[in-house]
C-alpha positions as CSV (number, residue, x, y, z in Angstrom):
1,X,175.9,-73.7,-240.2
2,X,179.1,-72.7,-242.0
3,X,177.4,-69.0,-242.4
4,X,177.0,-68.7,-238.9
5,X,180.3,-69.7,-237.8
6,X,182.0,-67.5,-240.0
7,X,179.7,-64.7,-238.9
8,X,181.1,-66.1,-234.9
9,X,184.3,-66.1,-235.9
10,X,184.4,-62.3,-237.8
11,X,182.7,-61.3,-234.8
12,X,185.7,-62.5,-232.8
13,X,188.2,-61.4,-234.4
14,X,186.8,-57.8,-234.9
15,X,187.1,-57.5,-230.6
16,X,190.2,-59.1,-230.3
17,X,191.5,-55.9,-232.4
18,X,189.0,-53.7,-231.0
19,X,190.5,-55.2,-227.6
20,X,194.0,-55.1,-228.8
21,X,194.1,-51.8,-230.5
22,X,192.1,-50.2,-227.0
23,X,195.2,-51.2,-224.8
24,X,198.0,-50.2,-227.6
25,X,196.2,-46.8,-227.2
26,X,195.8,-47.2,-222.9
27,X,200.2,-48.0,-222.7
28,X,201.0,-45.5,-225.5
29,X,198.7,-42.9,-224.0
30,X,200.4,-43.5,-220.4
31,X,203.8,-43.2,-221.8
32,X,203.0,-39.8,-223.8
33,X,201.6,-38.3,-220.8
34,X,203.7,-39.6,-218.3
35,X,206.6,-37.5,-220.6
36,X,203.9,-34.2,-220.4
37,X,203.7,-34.8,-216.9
38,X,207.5,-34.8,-216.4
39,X,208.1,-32.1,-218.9
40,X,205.4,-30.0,-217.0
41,X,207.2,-30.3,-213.5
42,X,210.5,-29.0,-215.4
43,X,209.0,-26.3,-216.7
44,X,207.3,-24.9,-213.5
45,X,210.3,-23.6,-212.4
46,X,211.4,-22.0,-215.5
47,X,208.2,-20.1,-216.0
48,X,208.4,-19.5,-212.4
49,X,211.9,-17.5,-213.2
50,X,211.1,-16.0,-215.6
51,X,208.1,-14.6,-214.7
52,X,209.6,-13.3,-211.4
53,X,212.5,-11.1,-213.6
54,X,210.4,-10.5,-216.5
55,X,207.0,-9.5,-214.4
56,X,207.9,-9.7,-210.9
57,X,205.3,-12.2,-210.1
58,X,206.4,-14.0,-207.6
59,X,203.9,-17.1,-207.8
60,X,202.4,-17.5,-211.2
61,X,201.0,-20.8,-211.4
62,X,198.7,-23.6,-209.1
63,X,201.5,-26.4,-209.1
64,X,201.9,-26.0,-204.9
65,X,198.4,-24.5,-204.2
66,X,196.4,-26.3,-201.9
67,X,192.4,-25.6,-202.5
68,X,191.3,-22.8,-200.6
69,X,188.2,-23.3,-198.2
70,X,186.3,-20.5,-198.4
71,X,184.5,-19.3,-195.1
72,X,180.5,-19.2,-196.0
73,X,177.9,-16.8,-195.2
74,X,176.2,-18.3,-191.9
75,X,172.6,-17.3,-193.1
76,X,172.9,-19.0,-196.7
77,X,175.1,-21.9,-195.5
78,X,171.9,-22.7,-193.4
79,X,169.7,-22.8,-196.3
80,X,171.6,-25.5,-197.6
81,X,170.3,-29.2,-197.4
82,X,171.2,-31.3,-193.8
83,X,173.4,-33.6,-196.4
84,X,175.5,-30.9,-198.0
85,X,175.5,-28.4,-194.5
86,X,179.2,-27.3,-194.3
87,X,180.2,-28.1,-198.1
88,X,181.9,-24.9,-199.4
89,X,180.7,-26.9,-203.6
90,X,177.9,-24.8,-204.0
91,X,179.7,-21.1,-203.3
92,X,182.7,-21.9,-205.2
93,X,181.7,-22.4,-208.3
94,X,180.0,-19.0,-208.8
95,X,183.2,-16.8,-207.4
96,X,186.1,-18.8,-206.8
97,X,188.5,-21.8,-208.5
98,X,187.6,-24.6,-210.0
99,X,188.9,-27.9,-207.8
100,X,189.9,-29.3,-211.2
101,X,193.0,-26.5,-210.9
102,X,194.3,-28.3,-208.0
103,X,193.4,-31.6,-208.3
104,X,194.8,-32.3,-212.0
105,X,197.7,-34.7,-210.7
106,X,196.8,-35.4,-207.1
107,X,193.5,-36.9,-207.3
108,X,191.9,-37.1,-211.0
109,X,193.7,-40.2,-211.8
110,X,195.4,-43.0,-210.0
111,X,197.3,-44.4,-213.3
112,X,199.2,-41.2,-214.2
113,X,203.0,-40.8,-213.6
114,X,203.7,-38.4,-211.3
115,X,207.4,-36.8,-209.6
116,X,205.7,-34.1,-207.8
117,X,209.0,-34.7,-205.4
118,X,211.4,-33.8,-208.0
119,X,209.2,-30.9,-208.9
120,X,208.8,-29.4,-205.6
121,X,212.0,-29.9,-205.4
122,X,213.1,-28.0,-208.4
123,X,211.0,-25.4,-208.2
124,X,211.6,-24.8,-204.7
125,X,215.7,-24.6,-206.0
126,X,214.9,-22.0,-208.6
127,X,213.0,-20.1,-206.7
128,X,214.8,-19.7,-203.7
129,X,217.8,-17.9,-205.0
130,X,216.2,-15.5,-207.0
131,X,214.7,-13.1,-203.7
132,X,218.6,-12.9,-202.9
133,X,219.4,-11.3,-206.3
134,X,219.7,-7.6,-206.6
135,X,216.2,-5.8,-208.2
136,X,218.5,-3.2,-209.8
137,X,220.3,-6.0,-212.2
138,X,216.9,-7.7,-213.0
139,X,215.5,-4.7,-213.8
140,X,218.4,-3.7,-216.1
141,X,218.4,-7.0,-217.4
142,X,214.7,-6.7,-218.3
143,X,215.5,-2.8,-219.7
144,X,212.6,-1.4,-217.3
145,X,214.6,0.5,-215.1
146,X,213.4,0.1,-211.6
147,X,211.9,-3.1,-209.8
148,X,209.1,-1.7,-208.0
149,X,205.6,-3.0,-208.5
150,X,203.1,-1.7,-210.8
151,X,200.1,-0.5,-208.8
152,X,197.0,-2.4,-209.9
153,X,194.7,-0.7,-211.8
154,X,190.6,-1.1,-211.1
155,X,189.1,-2.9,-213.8
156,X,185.3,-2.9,-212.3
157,X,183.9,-1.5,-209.4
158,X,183.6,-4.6,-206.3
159,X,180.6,-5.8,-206.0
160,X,178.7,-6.8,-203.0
161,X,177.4,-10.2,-203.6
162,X,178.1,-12.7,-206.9
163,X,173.9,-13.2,-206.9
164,X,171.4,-11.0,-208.3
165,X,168.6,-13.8,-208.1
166,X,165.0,-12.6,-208.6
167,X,163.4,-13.5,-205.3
168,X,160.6,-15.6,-206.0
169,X,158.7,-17.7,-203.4
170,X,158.5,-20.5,-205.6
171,X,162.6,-20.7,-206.2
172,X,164.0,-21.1,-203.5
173,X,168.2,-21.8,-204.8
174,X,170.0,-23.6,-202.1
175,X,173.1,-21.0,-202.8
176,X,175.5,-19.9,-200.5
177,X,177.7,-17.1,-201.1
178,X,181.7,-16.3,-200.9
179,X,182.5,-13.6,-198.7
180,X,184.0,-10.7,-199.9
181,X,186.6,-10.6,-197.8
182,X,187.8,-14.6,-198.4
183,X,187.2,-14.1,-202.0
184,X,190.0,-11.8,-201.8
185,X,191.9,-13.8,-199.7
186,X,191.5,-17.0,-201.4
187,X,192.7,-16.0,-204.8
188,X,195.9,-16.8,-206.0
189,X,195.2,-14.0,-208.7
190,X,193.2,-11.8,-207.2
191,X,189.3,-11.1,-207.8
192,X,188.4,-9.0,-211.5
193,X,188.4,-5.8,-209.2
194,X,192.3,-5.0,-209.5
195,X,194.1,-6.2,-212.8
196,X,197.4,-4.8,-214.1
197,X,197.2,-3.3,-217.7
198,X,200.5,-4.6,-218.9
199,X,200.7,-7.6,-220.4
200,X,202.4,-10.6,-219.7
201,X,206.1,-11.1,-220.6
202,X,204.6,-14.5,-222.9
203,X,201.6,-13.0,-224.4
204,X,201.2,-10.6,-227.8
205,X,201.8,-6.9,-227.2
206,X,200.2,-6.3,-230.4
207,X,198.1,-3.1,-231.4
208,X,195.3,-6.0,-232.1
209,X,195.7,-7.7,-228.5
210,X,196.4,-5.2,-226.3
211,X,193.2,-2.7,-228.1
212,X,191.3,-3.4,-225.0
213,X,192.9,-1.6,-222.8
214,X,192.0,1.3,-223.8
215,X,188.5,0.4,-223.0
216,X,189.1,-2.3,-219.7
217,X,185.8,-1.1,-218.3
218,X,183.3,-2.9,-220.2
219,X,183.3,-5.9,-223.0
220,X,183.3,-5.5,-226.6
221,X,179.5,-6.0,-228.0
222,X,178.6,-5.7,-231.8
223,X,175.0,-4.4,-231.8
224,X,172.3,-5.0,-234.9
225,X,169.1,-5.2,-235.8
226,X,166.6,-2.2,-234.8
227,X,168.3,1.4,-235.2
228,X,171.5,-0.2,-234.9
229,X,175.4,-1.0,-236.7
230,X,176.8,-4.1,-236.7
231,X,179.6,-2.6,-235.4
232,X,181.8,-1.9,-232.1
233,X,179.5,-1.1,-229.2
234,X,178.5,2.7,-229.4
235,X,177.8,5.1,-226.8
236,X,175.1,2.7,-225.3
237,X,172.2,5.4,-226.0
238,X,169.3,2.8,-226.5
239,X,165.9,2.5,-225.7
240,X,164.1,2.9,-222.0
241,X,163.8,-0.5,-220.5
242,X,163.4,-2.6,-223.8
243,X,161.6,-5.7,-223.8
244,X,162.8,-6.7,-227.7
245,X,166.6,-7.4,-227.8
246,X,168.8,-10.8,-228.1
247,X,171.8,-11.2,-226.4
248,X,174.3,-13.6,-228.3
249,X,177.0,-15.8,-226.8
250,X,179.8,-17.5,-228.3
251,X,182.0,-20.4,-226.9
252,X,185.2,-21.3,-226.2
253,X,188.0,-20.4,-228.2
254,X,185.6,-17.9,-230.2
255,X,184.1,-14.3,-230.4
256,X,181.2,-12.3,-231.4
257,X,182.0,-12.8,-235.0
258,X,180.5,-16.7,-235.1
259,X,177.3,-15.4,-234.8
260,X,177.5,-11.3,-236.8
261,X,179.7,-12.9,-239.5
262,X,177.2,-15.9,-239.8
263,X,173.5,-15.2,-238.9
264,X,173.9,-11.5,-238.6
265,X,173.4,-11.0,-242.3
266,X,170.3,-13.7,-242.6
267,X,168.1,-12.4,-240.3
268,X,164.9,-11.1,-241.9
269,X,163.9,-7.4,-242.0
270,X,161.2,-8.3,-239.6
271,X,163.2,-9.2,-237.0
272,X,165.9,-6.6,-237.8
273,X,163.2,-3.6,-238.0
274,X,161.5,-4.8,-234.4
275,X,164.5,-6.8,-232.4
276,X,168.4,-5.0,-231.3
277,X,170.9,-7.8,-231.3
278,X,173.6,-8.0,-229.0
279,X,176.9,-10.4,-230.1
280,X,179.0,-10.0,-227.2
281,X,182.9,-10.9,-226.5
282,X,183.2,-12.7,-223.5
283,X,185.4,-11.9,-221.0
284,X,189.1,-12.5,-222.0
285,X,188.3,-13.7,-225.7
286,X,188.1,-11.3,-228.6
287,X,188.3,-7.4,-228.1
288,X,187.1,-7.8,-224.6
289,X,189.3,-7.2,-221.7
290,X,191.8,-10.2,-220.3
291,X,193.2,-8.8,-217.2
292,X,195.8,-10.5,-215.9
293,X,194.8,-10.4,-212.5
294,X,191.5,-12.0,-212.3
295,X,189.5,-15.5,-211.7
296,X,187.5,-15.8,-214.8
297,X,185.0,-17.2,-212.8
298,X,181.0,-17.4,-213.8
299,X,180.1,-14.4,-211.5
300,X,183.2,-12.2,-213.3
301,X,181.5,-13.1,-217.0
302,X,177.5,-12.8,-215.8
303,X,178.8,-9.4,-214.1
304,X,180.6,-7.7,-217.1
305,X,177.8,-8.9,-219.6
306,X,175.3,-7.4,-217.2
307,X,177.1,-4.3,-216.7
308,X,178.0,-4.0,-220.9
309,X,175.0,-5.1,-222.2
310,X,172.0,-5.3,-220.1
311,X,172.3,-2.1,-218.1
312,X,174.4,-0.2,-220.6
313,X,171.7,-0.8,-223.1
314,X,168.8,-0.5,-220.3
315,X,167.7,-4.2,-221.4
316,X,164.4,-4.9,-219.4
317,X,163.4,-8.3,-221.2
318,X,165.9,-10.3,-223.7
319,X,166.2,-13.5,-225.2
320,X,169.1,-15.4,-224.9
321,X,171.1,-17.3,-227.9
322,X,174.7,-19.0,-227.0
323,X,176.9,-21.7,-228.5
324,X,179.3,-24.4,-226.6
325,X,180.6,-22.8,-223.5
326,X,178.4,-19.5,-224.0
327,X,175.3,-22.0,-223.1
328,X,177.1,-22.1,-219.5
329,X,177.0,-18.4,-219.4
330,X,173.2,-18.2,-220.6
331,X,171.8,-20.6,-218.6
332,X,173.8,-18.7,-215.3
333,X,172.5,-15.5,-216.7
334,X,168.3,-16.7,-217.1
335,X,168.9,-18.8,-213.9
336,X,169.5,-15.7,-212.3
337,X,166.8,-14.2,-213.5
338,X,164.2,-16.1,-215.1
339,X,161.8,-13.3,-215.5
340,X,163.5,-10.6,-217.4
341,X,164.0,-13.7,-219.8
342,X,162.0,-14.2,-222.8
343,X,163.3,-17.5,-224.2
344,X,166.5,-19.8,-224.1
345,X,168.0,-21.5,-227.3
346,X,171.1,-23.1,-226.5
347,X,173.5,-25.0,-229.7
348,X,175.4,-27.4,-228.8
349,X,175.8,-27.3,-225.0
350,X,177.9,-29.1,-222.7
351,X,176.1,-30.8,-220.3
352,X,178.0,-33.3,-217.4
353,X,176.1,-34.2,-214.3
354,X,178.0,-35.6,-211.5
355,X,178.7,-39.7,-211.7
356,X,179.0,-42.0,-208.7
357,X,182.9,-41.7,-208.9
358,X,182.9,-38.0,-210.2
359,X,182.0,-34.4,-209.4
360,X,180.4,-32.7,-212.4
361,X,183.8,-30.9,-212.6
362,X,185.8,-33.3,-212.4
363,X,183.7,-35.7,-215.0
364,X,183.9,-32.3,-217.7
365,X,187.0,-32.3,-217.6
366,X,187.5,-36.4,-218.0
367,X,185.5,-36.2,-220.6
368,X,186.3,-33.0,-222.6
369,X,189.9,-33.8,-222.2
370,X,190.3,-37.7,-221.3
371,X,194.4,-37.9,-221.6
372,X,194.5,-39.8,-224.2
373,X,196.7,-39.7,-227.7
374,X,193.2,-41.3,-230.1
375,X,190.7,-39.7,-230.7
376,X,193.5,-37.2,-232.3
377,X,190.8,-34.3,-231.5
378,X,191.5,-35.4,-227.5
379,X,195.3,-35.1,-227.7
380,X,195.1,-30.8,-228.0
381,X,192.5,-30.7,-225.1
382,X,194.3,-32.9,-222.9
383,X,197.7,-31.1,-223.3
384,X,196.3,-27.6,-223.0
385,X,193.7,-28.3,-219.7
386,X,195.9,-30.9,-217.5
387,X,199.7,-28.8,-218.4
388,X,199.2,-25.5,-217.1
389,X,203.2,-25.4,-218.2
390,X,202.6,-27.3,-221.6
391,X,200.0,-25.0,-222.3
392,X,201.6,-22.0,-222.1
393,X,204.5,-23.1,-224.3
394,X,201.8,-23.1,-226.5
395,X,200.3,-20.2,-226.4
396,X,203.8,-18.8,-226.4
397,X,204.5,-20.3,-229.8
398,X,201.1,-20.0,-231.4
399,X,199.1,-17.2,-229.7
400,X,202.1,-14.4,-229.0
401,X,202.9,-15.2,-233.1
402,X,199.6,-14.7,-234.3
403,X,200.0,-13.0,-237.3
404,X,202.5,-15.8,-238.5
405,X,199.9,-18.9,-238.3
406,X,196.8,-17.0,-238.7
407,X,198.5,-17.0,-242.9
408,X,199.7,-19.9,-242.0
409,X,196.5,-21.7,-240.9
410,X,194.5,-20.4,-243.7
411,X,196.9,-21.4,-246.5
412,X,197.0,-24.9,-245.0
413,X,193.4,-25.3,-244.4
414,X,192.0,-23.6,-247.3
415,X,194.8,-24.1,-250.1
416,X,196.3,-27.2,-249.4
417,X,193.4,-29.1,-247.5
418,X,190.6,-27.2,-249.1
419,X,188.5,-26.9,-246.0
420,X,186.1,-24.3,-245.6
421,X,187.5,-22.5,-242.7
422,X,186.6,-18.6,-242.5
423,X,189.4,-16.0,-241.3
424,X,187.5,-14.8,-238.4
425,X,187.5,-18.5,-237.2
426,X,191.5,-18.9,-237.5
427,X,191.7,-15.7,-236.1
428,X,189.0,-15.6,-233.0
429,X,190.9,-18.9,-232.4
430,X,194.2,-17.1,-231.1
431,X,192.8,-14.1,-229.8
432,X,193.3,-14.7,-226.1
433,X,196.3,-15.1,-223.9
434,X,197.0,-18.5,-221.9
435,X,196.1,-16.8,-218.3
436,X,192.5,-16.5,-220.0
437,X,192.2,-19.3,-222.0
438,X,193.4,-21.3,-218.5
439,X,191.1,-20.0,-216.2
440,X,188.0,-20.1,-218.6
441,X,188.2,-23.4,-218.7
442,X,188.6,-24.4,-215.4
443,X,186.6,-21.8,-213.6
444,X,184.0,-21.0,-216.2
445,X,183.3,-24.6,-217.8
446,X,184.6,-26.9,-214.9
447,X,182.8,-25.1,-212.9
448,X,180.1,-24.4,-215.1
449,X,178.9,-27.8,-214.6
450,X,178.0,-26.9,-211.1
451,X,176.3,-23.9,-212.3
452,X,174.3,-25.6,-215.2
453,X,172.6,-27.9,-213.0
454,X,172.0,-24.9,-210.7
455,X,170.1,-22.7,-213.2
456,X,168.5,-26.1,-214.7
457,X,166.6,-26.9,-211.2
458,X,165.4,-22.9,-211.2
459,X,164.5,-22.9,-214.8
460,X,162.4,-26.0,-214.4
461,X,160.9,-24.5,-211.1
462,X,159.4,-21.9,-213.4
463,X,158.7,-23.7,-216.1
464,X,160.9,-21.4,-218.8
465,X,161.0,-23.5,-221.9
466,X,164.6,-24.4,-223.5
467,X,165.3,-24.9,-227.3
468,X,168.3,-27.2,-227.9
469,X,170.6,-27.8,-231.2
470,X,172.7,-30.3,-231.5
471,X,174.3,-32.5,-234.1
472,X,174.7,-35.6,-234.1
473,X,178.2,-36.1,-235.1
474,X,179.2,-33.6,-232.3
475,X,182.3,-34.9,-231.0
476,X,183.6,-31.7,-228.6
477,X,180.5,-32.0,-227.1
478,X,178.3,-35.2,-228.0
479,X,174.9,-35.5,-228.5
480,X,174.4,-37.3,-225.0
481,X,174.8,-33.8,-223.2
482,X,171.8,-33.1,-224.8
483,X,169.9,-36.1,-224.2
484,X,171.0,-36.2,-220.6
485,X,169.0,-32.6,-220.2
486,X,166.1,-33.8,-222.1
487,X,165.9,-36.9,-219.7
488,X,166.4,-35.2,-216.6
489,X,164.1,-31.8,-217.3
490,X,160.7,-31.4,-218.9
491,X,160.7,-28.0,-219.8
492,X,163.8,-29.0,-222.7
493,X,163.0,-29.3,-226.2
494,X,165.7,-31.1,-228.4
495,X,166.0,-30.7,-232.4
496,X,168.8,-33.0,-233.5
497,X,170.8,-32.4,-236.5
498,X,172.0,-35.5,-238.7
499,X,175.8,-35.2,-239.3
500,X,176.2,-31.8,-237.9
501,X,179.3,-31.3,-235.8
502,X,180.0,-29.1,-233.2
503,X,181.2,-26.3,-236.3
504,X,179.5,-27.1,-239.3
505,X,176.1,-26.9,-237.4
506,X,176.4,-23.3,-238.3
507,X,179.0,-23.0,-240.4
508,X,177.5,-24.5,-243.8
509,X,174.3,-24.1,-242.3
510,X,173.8,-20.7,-241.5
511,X,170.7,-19.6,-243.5
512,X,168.9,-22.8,-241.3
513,X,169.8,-21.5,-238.3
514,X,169.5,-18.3,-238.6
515,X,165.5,-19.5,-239.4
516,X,165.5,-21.5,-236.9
517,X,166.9,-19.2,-233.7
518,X,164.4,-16.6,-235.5
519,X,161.3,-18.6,-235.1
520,X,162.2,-19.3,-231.8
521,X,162.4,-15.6,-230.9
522,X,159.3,-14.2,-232.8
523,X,157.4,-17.0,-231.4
524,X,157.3,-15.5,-227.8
């Protein structure tokens, strides 16, 4: 009896700090991001200032956008079900912004601080007073002379429609599709077609960062395997219409070095001697472009791998690897066109179907980047995905000073710490500016969870099997993504790793994995 009554009363006292310590954590979060959101607002018109002497950008940021309502194409908007007829959700998502841009403070939250009224009101003062100022004095003050805009330069060629689905009588995608004419219109940034070269006043004009605009026309690939370098992309001479290639994908915050400084090298000769393998660098990470003047959106990334890989290679069949974020990307890419592809393996994918309360943007972002100060691993997500402002002081500090916590970072990690943590990692992890690094995450992953389900529904229509890797002790994105899929699709195959996170289930495991995503590409 005693026994049993202690056990009650440990029992009770381990909720009452579970209970206690959860609403410590709920008031200190609110007050720590009630500051960010009032620190934010002041900074909107700063950047706002500076931007319109240093870059003449005029509007530079989403913090009095309204979503846009894009018109829809009357044939496809017909296809759509009687319940969703009218909805602009399912165009969005493939060409335009993610709602999550606009609806950070206004609707993703009812217990957050908010003075949007001082801050229109603010930025509104700054603003206002700078069109009366003379463009010769700014542009002496900035030491460029002359005031006159930049013509923008083309990046790619405008494309027709965002869709290149295989027609297929039994997929029939309830898609509609963006105009070309509102996507223009609708874009506080522009679409990928125009893009100015220079770079931003707050990013790194580096030799290193600003490499890619030399090349601006196509993404930076490192090719393997059969009669190829690991090395920067070459001419693109390869073979007619090949049916044996992988294309690899990397997440967020990353490059094409996760997979050719990891697996690369443990690949067997077989698959070397009879496979070409593709470790791409997605749009506006690594050596691949980051125009300034673009959307980032799922349609810009599936059309500049398609037009850097798959037809400058002449790919006719492929096989698709990706990690994190890149599993968005891959599944986009095979949903487009299940039969050029060969088979799936996705590691560690992020997976967030809509909730009662929740569109599957909206609960991504919630639960990527929940605003609050514990976990710790939270507390950088939230900052840098709800302060578009916050961020970029960030990226200011960290990413435009590279070279200084790149040594920084490594001696801390590796010296003092004694982590494992490769170069390439603490490097890939600054190479991108905050425009890019902004807009994938909102566009491409937001709005990724729109597109995930999409290509899901077509993939299960016909029947492509999916392998899936995930660790356990994945805390960036946890092992429920996974399960969810499982649960909802029967053509998903999960292997689960114990105590693998969402890094060390390569890094520390490479030779395994690099078995493992070879068996699943010999195997077909």
């Amino acid at each position: 009896m005693g026994l049993e009554v202690q056990n009650t009363l440990r029992s009770f006292g381990a909720l009452v700090r579970t209970t206690v310590t959860n609403a410590l954590i709920n008031v200190l979060s609110l007050v720590v991001f009630g500051f960010f959101d009032l620190a934010d607002q002041v900074l909107c018109p700063v950047f706002s200032y500076l931007d319109w002497l240093l870059d003449q950008r005029d509007d530079s940021c989403y913090c009095h956008k309204d979503f846009p309502t894009p018109e829809l194409d009357n044939k496809k908007l017909a296809a759509l079900p009687p319940s969703r007829a009218g909805s602009a959700t399912d165009c969005e998502f493939w060409e335009g912004h993610s709602n999550t841009l606009y609806g950070r403070r206004h609707k993703h939250g009812n217990n957050h601080v908010h003075f949007l009224t001082l801050h229109r009101s603010l930025s509104a003062e700054a603003v206002e007073p700078l069109n009366l100022l003379d463009k010769r004095v700014a542009g002496l003050i900035c030491g460029k002379g002359s005031r006159e805009k930049s013509s923008d330069s083309e990046l790619l060629p405008k494309k027709e429609s965002v869709l290149n689905v295989a027609t297929n009588d039994s997929v029939a995608p309830e898609i509609c599709i963006l105009k070309e004419s509102n996507r223009q219109a609708g874009s506080q940034h522009g679409s990928l077609g125009s893009s100015s070269p220079r770079t931003r006043w707050s990013d790194c004009g580096c030799a290193t960062c600003t490499a890619w605009q030399a090349n601006k026309d196509f993404l930076y690939v490192r090719v393997g395997g059969k009669d190829c370098t690991i090395d920067a992309a070459s001419n693109g001479e390869g073979e007619e219409d090949s049916t044996n290639d992988v294309i690899f994908i990397h997440g967020f915050l990353s490059s094409s070095s996760f997979w050719t400084e990891t697996v690369f090298p443990l690949f067997s000769e077989n698959l070397k001697s009879t496979h070409r393998l593709f470790a791409v660098d997605v749009l506006g990470f690594g050596k691949s472009p980051k125009p300034t003047n673009c959307h980032y959106s799922n349609a810009d990334h599936l059309e500049m791998i398609r037009k850097s890989v798959i037809d400058r290679y002449k790919l006719k069949k492929y096989h698709l690897v990706a990690h994190s974020m890149g599993c968005t990307l891959a599944l986009s890419l095979a949903g487009q066109d299940p039969s050029a592809v060969r088979s799936i393996t996705l590691v560690s994918p992020p997976y967030y179907p809509a909730t009662s309360d929740s569109q599957p943007s909206v609960h991504l972002l919630k639960s990527v980047a929940p605003r609050k100060i514990w976990p710790l691993f939270a507390l950088g997500p939230s900052v840098m995905s709800w302060y578009e402002h916050l961020g970029r002081v960030v990226c200011l500090v960290v990413c435009k000073n590279h070279a200084f916590w790149e040594l920084a970072s490594a001696f801390a990690f590796n010296k003092i710490l004694r982590w494992r943590v490769p170069q390439f990692l603490i490097h890939d992890f600054m190479q991108h500016t905050h425009n890019s690094a902004w807009h994938i995450f909102h566009n491409t992953l937001c709005s990724g969870a729109y597109t995930t389900k999409w290509s899901m529904d077509v993939l299960q229509k016909t029947r492509k099997p999916i392998r899936i890797i995930h660790g356990d002790n994945d805390n960036i994105c946890p092992l429920q993504c996974s399960l969810d899929m499982k649960n909802s699709y029967s053509n998903v195959y999960l292997s689960v790793i114990q105590g693998a996170n969402h890094v060390n289930i390569l890094l520390g495991r490479e030779e395994t994995l690099a078995q493992e995503l070879e068996e699943e590409i010999l195997k077909v």
